[in-house]
N, C-alpha and C positions, 0 to 999 in steps of 0.2 A: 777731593770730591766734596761737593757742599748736601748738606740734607735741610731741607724744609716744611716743615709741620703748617700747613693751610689747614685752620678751623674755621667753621660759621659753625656756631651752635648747634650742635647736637650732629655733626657731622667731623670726622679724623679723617683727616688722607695723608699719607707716606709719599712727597716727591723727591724719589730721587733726581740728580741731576740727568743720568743718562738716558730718563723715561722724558724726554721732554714733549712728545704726543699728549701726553697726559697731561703735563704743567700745562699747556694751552689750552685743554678743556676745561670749560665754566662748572662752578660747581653750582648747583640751584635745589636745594634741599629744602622740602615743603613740611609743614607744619600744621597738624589739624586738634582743635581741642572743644569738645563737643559735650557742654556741662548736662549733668542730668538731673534732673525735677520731675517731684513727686507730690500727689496731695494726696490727704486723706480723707475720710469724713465719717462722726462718729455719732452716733444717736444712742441717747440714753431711754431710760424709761421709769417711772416712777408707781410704785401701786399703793393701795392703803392694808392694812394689815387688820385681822380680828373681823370684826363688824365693821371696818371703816370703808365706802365705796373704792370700788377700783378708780384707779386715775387713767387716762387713755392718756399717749404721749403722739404726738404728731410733729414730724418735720414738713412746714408747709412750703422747702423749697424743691420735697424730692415726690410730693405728694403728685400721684398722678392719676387723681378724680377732682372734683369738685371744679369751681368756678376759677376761671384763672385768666386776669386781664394782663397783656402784656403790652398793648397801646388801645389809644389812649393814656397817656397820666396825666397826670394833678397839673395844671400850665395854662398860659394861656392858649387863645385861639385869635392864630397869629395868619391861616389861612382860611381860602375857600371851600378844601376839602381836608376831610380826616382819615387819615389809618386806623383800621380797627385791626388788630389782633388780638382775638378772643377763643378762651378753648372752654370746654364744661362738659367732663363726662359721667357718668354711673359709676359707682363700685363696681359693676359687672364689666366696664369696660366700653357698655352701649355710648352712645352719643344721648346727651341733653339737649333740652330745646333750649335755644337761646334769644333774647329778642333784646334789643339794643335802641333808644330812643331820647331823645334831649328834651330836658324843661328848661322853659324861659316865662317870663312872665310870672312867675309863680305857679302857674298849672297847666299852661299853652304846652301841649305834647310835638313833637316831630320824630316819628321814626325812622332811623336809620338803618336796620338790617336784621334781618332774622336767619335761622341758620339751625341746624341740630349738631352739635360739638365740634365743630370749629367755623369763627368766621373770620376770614383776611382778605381783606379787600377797601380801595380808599370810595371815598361815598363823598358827595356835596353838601357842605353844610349853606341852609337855606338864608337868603338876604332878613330873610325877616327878622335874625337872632343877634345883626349887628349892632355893637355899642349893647347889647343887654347882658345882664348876668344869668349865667345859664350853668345848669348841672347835667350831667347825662346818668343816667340811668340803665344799667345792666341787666338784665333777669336771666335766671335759668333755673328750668325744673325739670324733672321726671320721676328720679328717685327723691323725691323732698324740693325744696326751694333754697335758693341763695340770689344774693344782692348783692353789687356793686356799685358806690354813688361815685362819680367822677366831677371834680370841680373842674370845669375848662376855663372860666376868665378868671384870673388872677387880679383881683382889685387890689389896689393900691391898701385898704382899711384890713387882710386879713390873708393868710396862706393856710397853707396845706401842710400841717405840721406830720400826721402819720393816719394809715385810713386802713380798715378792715373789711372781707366781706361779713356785715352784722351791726349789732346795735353795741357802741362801748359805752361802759356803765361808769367804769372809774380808769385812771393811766396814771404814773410815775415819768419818770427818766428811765426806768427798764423795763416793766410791764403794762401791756392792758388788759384790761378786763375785761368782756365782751359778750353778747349771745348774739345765738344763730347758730343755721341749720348746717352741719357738715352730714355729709353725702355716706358717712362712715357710719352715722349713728341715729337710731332711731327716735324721732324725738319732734312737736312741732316745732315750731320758727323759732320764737325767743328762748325755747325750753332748756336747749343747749350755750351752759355756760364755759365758757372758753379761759384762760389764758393764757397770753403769748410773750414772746420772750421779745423783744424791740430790738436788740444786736446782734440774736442767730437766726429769728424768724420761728422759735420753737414754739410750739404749741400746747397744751396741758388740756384736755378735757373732764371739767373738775366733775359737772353732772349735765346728765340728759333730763332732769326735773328738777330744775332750776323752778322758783317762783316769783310773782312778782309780789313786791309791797302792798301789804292790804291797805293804804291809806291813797294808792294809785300810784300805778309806773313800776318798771324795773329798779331793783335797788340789789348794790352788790359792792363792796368798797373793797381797796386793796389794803394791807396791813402789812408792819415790817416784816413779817417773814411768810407771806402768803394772801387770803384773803378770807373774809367773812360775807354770807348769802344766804337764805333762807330757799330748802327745796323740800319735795315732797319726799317721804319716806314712806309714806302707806297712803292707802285712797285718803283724801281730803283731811290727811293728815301732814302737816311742814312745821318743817324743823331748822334752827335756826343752825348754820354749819361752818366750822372753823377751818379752813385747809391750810395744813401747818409741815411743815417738812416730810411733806410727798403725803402726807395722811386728811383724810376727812373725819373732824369730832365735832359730835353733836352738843350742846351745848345747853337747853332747853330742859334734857332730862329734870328732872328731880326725882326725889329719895322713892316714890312712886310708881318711877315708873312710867310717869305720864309727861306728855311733851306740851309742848305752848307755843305758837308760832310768834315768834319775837319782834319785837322791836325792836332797834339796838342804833347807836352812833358811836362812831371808832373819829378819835383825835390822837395822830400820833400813837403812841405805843399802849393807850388805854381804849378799850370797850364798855358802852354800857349796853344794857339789856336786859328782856325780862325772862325770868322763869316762875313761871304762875304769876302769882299775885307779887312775887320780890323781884324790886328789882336790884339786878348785879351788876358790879365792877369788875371789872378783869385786864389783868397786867399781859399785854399779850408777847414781851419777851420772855417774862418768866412764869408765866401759867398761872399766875398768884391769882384767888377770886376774893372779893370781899361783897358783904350783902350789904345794901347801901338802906334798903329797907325792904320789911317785910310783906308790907302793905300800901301796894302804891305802883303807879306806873310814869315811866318813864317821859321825861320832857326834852331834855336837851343834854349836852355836853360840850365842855368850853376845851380849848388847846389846855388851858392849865390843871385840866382834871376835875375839875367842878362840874357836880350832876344836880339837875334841874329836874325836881318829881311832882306829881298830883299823889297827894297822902289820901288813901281812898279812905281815913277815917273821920279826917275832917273835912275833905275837900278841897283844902287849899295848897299852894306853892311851897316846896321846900329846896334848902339848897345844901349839897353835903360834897364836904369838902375834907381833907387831912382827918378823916373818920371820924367827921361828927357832922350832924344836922341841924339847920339853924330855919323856923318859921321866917319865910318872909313877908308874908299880910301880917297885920293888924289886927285882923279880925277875926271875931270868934266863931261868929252868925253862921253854923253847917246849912243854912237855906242859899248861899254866896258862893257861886261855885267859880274856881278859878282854874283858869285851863290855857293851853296854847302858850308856855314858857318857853322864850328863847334866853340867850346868857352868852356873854363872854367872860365870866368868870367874874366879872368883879358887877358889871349890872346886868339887871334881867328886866324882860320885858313878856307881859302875859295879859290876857283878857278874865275881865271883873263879869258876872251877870248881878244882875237887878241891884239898879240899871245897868247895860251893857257898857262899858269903859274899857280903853287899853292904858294899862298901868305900867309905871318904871318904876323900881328897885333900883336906887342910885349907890347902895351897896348901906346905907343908912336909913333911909326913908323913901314912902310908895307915894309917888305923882304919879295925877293922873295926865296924861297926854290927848286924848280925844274921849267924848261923852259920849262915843258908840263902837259898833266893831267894823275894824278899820284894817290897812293893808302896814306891815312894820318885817322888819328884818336888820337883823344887826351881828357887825360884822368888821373883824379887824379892828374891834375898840368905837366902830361908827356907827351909829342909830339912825335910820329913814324908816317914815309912817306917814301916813296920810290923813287927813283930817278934812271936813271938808267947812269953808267960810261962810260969812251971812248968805251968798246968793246959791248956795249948795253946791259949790262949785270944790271938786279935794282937791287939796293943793296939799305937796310934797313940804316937806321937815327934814330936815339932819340936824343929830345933837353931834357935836366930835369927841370925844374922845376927854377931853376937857371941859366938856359938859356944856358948851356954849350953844346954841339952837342958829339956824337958820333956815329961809325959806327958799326950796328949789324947785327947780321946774320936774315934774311928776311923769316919769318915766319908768313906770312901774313897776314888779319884782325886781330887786337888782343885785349886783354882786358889787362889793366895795373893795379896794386895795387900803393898805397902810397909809396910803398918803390920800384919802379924800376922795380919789377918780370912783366914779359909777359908772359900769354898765347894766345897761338895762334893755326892754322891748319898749319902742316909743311905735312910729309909724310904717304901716303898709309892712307891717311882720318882718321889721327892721332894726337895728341895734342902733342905739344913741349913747355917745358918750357924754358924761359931766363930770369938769374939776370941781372941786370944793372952793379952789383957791385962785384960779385962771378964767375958767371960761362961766359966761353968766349964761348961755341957753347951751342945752343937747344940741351936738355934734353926732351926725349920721354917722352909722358904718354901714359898708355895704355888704359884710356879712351875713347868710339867711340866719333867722333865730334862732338857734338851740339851746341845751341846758349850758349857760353859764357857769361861770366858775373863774374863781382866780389865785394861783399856788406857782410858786417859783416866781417871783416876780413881771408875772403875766397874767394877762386876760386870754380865756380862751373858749369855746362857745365847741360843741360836744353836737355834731348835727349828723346824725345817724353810724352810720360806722367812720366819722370821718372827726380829728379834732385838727377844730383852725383857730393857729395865733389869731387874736384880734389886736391890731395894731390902729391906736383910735388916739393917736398924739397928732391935733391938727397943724399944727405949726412946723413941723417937719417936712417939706417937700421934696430935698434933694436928695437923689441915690448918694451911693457909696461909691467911689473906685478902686480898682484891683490893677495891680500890675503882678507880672510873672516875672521869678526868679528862674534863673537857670544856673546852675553850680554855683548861686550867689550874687547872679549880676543878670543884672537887663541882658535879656536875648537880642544877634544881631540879628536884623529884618533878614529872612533867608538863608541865616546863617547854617553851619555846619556844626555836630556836635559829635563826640567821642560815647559811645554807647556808655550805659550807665547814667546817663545825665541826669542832674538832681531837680527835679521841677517842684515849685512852691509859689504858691501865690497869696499875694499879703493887699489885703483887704482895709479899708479906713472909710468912716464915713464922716461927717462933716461936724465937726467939734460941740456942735450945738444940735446936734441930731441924737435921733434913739441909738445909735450903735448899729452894728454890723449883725446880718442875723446870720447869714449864711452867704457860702459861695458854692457855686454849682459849677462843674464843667462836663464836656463828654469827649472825647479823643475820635478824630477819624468819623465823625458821626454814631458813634457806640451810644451809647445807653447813658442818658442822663445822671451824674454822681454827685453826691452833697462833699465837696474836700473836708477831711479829715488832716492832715498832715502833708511834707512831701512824698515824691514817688518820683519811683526811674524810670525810665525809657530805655530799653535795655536794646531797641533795635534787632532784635531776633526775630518778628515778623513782619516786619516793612523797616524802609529807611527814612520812610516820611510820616508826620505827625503832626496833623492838623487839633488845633485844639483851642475849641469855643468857651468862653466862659464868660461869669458875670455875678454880682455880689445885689443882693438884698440888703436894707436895713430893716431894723426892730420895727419898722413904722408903711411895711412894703414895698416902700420907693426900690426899685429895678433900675439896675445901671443897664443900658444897652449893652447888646452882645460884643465881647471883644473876640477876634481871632489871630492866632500868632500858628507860623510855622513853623516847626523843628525839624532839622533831618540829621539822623544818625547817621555817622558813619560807622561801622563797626569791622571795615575790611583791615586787614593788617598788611602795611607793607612788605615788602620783600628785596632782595638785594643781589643780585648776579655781581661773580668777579671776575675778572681774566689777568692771568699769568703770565706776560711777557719777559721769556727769557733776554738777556743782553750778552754776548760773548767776548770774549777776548778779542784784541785786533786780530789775529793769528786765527780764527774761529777755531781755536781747540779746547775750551771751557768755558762755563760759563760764570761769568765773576760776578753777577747779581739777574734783578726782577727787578721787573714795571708791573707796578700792581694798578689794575685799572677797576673803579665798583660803579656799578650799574645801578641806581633804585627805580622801583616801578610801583605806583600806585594809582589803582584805576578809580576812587573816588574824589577826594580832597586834595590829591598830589602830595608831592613827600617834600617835606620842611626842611630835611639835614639827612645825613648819612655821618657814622663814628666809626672809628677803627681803634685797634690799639696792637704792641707788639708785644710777644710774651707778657702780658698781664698788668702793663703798665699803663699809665697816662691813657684814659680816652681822647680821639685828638677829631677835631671837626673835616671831614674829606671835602676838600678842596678840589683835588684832580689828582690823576695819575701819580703815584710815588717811586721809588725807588726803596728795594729792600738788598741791601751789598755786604749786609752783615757777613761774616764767618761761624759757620754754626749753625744748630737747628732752629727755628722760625716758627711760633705759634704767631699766627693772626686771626685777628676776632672785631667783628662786624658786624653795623645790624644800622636799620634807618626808623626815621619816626617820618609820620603822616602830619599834617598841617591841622589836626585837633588833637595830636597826643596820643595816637593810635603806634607802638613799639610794636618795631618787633622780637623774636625773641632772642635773648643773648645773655651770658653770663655776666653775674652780676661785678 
């Protein structure tokens, strides 16, 4: 009598010979593995302790009042009609009124939709706004007010780096800093200072009396472990305020008791500032203060810690540096008053009266630069001031850095980079850019004008709750292109993939271009994404996977849209076999088996089928076998699918 052990994984059956009904039925043993996922999500909260204000903490992704645009975003306008989804409700839960309307022109309105707490619906955008640069505008009030600015065309001179509802005052690579009205807190418009976390979207509401700058504008800067801002603490009483690890400290105090509303400029890890009549230094990693003087207010502060004062004894400029104080006029005369110091540390630039002159401090000796009072700012080691010639005409100066002087074209306040480049406000409330060393007139950007600034080796222009790279390298025209990876290699046109599949896309722009800023894609038409790294397609909710994309350089140039399709397979073969006994001439035993396997896969087809005998050799099935051994018989089988899709089998 023969015995026979038939396995397929994770299935034993016992054939005897004389059960041979049995040996002819297929065996077909299914397999289900159904992985399980979980998320969670976790909000902290931070308060101040003693007399230090409370801190409000907000997640503004789970937040379910306030203004909340979900199209619209930041892009071009690429049609004749737009999607709006917009929500805006009360703390109480009531509906806000909402009213939704595009600028063009500079002040040309067109409204598109009004609504009290939600509006959805697509609307006509009017012929009249084609080819112009246009912003749309959001409103909604009931309980208080909020804003949302939406950039729609996308110029080539400038993007949409990160946007809030509100006014940002300063930003980093992880925070901004911001006011405006949340729906939560009682407070007018700009009163409520905000800030937010740029990689969880978290919130910090530092105060509801928040102040502005007495010398005009909001003024609120970030510091390495927090921020410094000036708000109100009693009626028409402000105080200048440190928010340091979860805590708000007043800073202004003195031994009296009595406060001073401060002036103050933070570089890097140092502040200065006044309290009364002294002004202070303070180390804001290590809390350290030091009195720079007693008598005297504040001018400036350079990145190397150098502070720039008016000595209210004499009147004049002083500069204090590695704890000591060094005159920098000349002169004695207390009728000469000298005011408006600016400094990089090593020279300073300030305004002389009678006669009125703007003076350099070249770190050795005071020139004078113009014989009246004049426009000057300096910055990154570069000096621009204006002066005006025989026919009264000002005409633009830059000294560099090496102290050389030249004459440029007059594009007024402006922010300088380390290498020379200017931006500035030139025409029609417009950005102009100028090298020092390339270009001999301003170069337009087509960015609106905001406050300026330039940190991380970029220009960037701060236009209401909205900061946009400004990309102002004329000579740069071409995009960048992208191609997609797929577990390492060019995707085939229509191909089939094995769930898991590794997608990445690798980005380059053209050797002599500003670089690559970003690459964007969205899956399936899903929601627009900036790539970060790769990602799987794991094929658990569809088999197919349409997927848009396209790369930016530092300079705006936009590669056209690319589209590639992926399809998952993610179904797993399977394998039926059948047992054909074979008998003796004489049919009174049976002296062997016809093993016959069957694969079946209903996506991509199956590529192979393997077997083996009691735990030997895997061997490639060909067709029908013979099994005549003497003795008992494990077999073990299993097929692959044509992207690598196994099924299951010992190993």
């Amino acid at each position: 009598m023969y015995k026979l052990f038939f396995r397929k994984y994770g299935k034993l059956v016992l054939l005897p010979a004389l059960l041979v009904v049995l040996l002819l039925a297929s065996v077909t043993p299914a397999f289900a593995e159904t992985p399980l996922e979980g998320s969670g999500a976790a909000q902290t909260s931070a308060s101040g302790e003693e007399n230090h204000a409370e801190i409000q903490v907000n997640a503004e992704a789970s937040m379910p009042t306030g203004l909340i645009v979900n199209k619209p975003l930041d892009g071009a306008i690429a049609k004749d009609s737009m999607e709006l989804d917009i929500s805006a409700y009360k703390p109480d839960g009531q509906p806000a009124n909402i009213t939704a309307f595009i600028i063009y022109d500079g002040f040309e309105r067109h409204y598109l939709a009004t609504g009290a707490g939600q509006i959805r619906k697509t609307v006509p955008i009017p012929s009249a706004i084609n080819a112009r640069k246009v912003t749309m505008n959001i409103e909604a009030w009931g309980a208080g007010y909020a804003k949302k600015t939406i950039f729609l065309d996308r110029s080539p001179s400038y993007s949409v780096v990160d946007a809030v509802n509100g006014e940002i005052l300063d930003f980093n690579d992880d925070k901004i800093l911001y006011t405006g009205f949340d729906y939560s807190t009682t407070g007018d418009l700009n009163n409520v200072l905000k800030l937010l976390d740029r990689h969880t979207r978290q919130e910090i509401v530092l105060t509801d009396k928040f102040q502005t700058n007495r010398h005009g504008g909001p003024k609120a800067v970030l510091t390495p472990k927090g921020a410094l801002f000036v708000q109100e603490i009693a009626y028409a009483h402000e105080e200048l305020t440190e928010y340091k690890n979860g805590e708000l400290i007043l800073l202004g105090e003195d031994t009296d008791g009595q406060f001073y509303s401060a002036d103050y400029e933070v570089q890097g890890h140092i502040a200065a500032f006044q309290r009364q009549r002294a002004v202070i230094s303070k180390n804001l990693l290590t809390g350290v203060e030091s009195v720079v003087t007693d008598n005297g207010w504040l001018s400036d502060l350079s990145e190397d810690g150098s502070i720039v004062y008016l000595s209210a004894s004499d009147r004049k400029i002083y500069k204090f540096k590695d704890g000591a104080s060094i005159k920098l006029s000349a002169l004695t005369d207390p009728s000469v008053l000298e005011s408006g110091a600016k400094t990089d540390g090593i020279r300073t630039l300030y305004m002389r009266s009678n006669p009125k002159a703007l003076m350099l401090h070249n770190g050795t000796e005071n020139i004078e630069l113009a014989p009246h009072d004049t426009g000057y700012h300096i910055e990154n080691g570069w000096i621009i001031y204006y002066k005006k010639d025989s026919q009264g005409t000002y005409q633009g100066w830059m000294i560099s850095p090496q102290g050389e002087s030249k004459l440029i074209p007059a594009i007024g306040t402006s922010v300088i980079s380390p290498d020379g480049e200017i931006l500035g406000p030139c025409i029609s409330n417009q950005i102009c850019y100028y090298s020092h060393g390339d270009v001999n007139e301003p170069f337009p950007v087509l960015a609106d004008l905001g406050r300026l600034l330039y940190k991380g080796n970029q220009f960037y222009s701060i236009t209401g709750g909205s900061i946009l790279a400004i990309h102002a390298t004329p000579n740069d025209i071409t995009p960048p292109k992208t191609q997609m990876l797929v577990n390492g290699a060019t995707p085939v046109y229509d191909g089939w993939y094995k769930a898991g599949a590794r997608v990445e896309f690798l980005a380059q722009d053209d050797p002599a271009g500003t670089g690559v800023r970003d690459t964007r894609y969205d899956i399936n038409n899903g929601p627009r994404q900036t790539y970060t790294g790769p990602f799987v397609l794991t094929g658990e909710d569809t088999h197919h996977y349409v997927l848009d994309f396209n790369s930016t350089d530092n300079n705006g140039n936009q590669e056209g849209q690319q589209r590639i399709v992926i399809k998952i397979d993610s179904d797993i073969p399977f394998t039926k076999s059948t047992l054909t006994p074979n008998w003796s001439a004489d049919k009174t035993y049976i002296k062997s088996y016809t093993v016959t396997l069957r694969a079946y896969d209903q996506t991509t087809g199956v590529k192979a089928t393997y077997y083996r005998i009691n735990g030997g050799e895997w061997k490639t099935y060909s067709g029908p076998f013979e099994m005549d051994q003497v003795g008992e018989r494990r077999l073990d089988f299993y097929s692959v699918d044509n992207v690598g899709n196994e099924e299951k089998h010992p190993a």
